[in-house]
VOGU-3710 file (C-alpha; in Angstrom, 3 decimals, decimal comma):
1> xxxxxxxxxx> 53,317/222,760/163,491  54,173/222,689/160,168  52,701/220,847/157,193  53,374/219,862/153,422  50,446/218,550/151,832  47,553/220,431/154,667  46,362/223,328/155,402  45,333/223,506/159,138  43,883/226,223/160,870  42,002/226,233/164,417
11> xxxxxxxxxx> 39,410/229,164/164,652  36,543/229,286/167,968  36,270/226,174/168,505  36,755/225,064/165,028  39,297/222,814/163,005  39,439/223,364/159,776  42,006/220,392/157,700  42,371/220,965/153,977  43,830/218,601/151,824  46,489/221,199/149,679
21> xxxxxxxxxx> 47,154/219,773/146,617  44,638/220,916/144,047  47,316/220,354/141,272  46,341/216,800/141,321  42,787/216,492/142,633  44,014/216,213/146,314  44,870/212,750/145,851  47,219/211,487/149,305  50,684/210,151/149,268  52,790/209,166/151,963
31> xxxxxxxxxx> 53,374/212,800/153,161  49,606/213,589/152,664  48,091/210,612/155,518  51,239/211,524/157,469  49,774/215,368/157,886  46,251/214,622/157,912  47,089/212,493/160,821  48,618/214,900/162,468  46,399/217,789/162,303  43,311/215,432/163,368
41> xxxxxxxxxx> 45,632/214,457/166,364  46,288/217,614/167,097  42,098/218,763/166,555  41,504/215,632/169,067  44,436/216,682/171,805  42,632/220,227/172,139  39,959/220,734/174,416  38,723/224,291/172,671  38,203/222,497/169,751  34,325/221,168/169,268
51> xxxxxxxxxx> 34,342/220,242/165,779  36,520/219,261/162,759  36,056/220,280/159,211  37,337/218,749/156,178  37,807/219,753/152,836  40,287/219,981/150,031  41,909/222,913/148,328  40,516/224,324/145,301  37,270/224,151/143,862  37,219/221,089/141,393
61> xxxxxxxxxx> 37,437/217,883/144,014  37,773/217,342/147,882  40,154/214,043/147,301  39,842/211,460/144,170  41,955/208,615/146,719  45,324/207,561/146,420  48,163/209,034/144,697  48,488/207,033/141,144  52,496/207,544/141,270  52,931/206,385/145,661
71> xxxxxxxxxx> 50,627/203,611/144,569  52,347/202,550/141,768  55,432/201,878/143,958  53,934/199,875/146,001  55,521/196,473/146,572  54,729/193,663/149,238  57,547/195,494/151,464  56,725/199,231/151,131  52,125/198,267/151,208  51,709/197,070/154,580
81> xxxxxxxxxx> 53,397/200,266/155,895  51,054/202,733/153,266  48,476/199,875/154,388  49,319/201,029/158,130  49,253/204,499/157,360  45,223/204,230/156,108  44,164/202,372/159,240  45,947/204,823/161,846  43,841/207,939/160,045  40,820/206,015/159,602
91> xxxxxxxxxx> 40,864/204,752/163,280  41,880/208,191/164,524  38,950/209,751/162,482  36,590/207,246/164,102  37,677/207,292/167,772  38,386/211,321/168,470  35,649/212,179/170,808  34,542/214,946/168,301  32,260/215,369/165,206  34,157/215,487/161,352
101> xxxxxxxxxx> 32,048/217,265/158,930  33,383/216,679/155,561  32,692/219,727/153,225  32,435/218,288/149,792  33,501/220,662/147,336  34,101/218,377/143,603  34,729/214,970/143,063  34,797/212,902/146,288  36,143/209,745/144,868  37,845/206,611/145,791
111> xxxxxxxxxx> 40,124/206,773/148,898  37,914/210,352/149,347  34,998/208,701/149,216  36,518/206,157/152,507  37,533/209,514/153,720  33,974/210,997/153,762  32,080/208,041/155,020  34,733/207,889/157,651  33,360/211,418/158,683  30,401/212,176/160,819
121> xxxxxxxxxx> 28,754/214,501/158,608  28,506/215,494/155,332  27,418/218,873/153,522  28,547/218,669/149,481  28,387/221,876/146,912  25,549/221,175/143,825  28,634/220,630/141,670  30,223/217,780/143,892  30,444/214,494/142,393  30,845/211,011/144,303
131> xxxxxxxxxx> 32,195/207,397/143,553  34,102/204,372/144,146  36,634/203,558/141,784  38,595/200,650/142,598  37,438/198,011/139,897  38,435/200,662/137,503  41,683/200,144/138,218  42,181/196,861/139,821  42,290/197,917/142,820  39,363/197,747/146,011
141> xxxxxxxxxx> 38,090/199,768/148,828  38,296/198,014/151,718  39,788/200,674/153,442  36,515/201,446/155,080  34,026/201,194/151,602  32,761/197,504/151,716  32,734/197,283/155,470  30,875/200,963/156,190  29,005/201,853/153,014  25,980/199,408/152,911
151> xxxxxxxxxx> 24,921/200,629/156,782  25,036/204,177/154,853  23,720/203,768/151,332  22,033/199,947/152,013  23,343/197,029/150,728  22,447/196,539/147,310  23,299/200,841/146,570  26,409/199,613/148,222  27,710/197,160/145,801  26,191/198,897/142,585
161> xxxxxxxxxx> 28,412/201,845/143,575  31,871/199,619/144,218  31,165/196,688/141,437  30,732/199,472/138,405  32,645/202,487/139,600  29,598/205,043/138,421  29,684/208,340/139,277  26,834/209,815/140,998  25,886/213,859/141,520  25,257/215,671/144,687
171> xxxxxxxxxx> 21,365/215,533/144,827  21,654/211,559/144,243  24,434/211,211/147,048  22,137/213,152/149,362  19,016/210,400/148,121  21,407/207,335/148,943  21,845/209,178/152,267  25,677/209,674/151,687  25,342/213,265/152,300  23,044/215,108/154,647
181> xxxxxxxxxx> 22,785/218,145/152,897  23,511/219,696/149,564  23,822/223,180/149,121  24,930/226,017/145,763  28,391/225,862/145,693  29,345/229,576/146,950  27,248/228,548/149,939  28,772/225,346/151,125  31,401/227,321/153,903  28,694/229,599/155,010
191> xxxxxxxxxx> 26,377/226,039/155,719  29,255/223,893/157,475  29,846/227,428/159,443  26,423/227,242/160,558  26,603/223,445/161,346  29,814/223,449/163,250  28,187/226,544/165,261  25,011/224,426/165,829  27,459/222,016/167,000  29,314/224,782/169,242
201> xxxxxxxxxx> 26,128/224,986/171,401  25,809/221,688/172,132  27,155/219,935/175,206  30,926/218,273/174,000  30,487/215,525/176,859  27,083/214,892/175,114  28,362/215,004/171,354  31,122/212,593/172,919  29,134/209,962/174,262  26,264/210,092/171,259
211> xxxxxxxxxx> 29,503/209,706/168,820  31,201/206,828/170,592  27,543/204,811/170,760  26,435/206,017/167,262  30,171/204,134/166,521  29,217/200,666/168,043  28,355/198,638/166,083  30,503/199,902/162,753  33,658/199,366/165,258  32,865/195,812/165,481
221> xxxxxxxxxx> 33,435/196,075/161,955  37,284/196,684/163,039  38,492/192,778/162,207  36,924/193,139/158,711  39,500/196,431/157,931  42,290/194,390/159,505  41,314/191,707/157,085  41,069/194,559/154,214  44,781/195,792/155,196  45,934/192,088/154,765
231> xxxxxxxxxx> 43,958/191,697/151,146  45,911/195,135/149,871  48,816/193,658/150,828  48,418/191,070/148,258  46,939/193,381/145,787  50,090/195,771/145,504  52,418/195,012/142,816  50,338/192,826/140,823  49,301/192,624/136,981  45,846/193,643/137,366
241> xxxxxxxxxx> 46,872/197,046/139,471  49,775/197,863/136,868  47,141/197,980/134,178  44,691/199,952/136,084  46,921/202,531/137,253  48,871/202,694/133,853  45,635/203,263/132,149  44,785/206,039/134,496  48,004/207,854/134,108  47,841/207,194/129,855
251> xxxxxxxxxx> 43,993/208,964/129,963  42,767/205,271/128,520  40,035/202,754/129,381  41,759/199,411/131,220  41,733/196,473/129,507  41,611/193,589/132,088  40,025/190,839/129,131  43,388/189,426/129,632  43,112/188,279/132,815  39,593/186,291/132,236
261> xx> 39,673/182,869/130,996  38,282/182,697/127,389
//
């Protein structure tokens, strides 16, 4: 099986998916949710595989979201089927009978930040750094953020983190309870190792049913990202977006004043 924008590598009972494109940050495009979705397919499909690991290439971020150029593009025509795209991976990630351990190696923000709460686990490197982003740039994550995060973080952590768009270190992540454990960056691979072998021991039936009742009642959340899917779709293309994604590519603060009523 070949791939463009992951690495993917099964090992004893171990899938390892890595986001390849350190060039950018590992932000996804098209290409990138189309591969992702296939490895995790392919992790799920595979009975010698226990457990999944997640990470991205490099050693500066594990995914800062979307692509700024595939997102720019984006019209009412060409969202719904991105919008598609993010729901198929996220549901995948969700359903697959088998624990995701997201190995947070740098910034984990935006659309990677949906990406690791849509994980099981989470075990980030003392330099990682975590975040929403989407009011930075007119955008919003209701990918999986606003329906998932306050059952993780609480609700009031919840909306401080997606209203201002802060940044937050490793050691505060793993306060909020958005990461389980936080380990010196050479050492994060040797600590999801031992994890996923911890795993390894333990009975996959077991680890299958605790998974899909952990899942309950976040999968009655499902409507709510069906609604989110249908609120991108009006998002894409507009004024608001343009400015927040042109400021990100031109290295400038956003000016939305514009769009308030003086």
């Amino acid at each position: 099986m070949k791939f463009q924008d992951v690495l993917f590598e099964k090992k004893a009972g171990v899938a390892k998916i890595t986001i390849n494109r350190p060039e950018v940050l590992n932000v996804f495009r098209w290409e990138t949710l189309d591969d992702l979705t296939r490895a995790f397919n392919d992790a799920d499909n595979d009975d010698s595989i226990g457990v999944v690991v997640i990470t991205g290439a490099g050693d500066k971020a594990f995914c800062v979201g979307g692509d700024i150029a595939a997102m720019r593009e984006l019209d009412k025509k060409s969202g719904p089927k991105w919008n598609k795209k993010l729901l198929t991976l996220s549901n995948l990630m969700r359903s697959m009978g088998k624990p995701i351990i997201a190995a947070i190696n740098g910034y984990c923000i935006g659309g990677g930040n949906e990406i690791n709460v849509f994980c099981d686990l989470t075990i980030a490197s003392d330099r990682a750094q975590f975040g929403q982003a989407g009011t930075k740039v007119g955008a919003c994550p209701i990918w999986g953020c606003t329906q998932l995060l306050p059952g993780i973080v609480g609700e009031k952590k919840a909306r401080e983190m997606i209203y201002l768009s802060n940044l937050y270190s490793a050691e505060e992540a793993e306060r909020m309870g958005l990461v389980n454990k936080v380990v010196p960056h050479e050492k994060l691979f040797l600590e999801v190792e031992e994890w996923c072998q911890r795993i390894l021991e333990m009975s996959p039936q077991s680890i299958r049913m605790a998974k899909l009742s952990l899942n309950f009642e976040t999968d009655m959340l499902y409507p709510s990202m069906n609604h989110g899917a249908a609120l991108l779709n009006s998002l894409w293309g507009t004024e608001q977006l343009q400015e927040g994604l042109s400021a990100v590519k031109e290295k400038r603060k956003a000016d939305f004043s514009k769009f308030r009523l003086s």
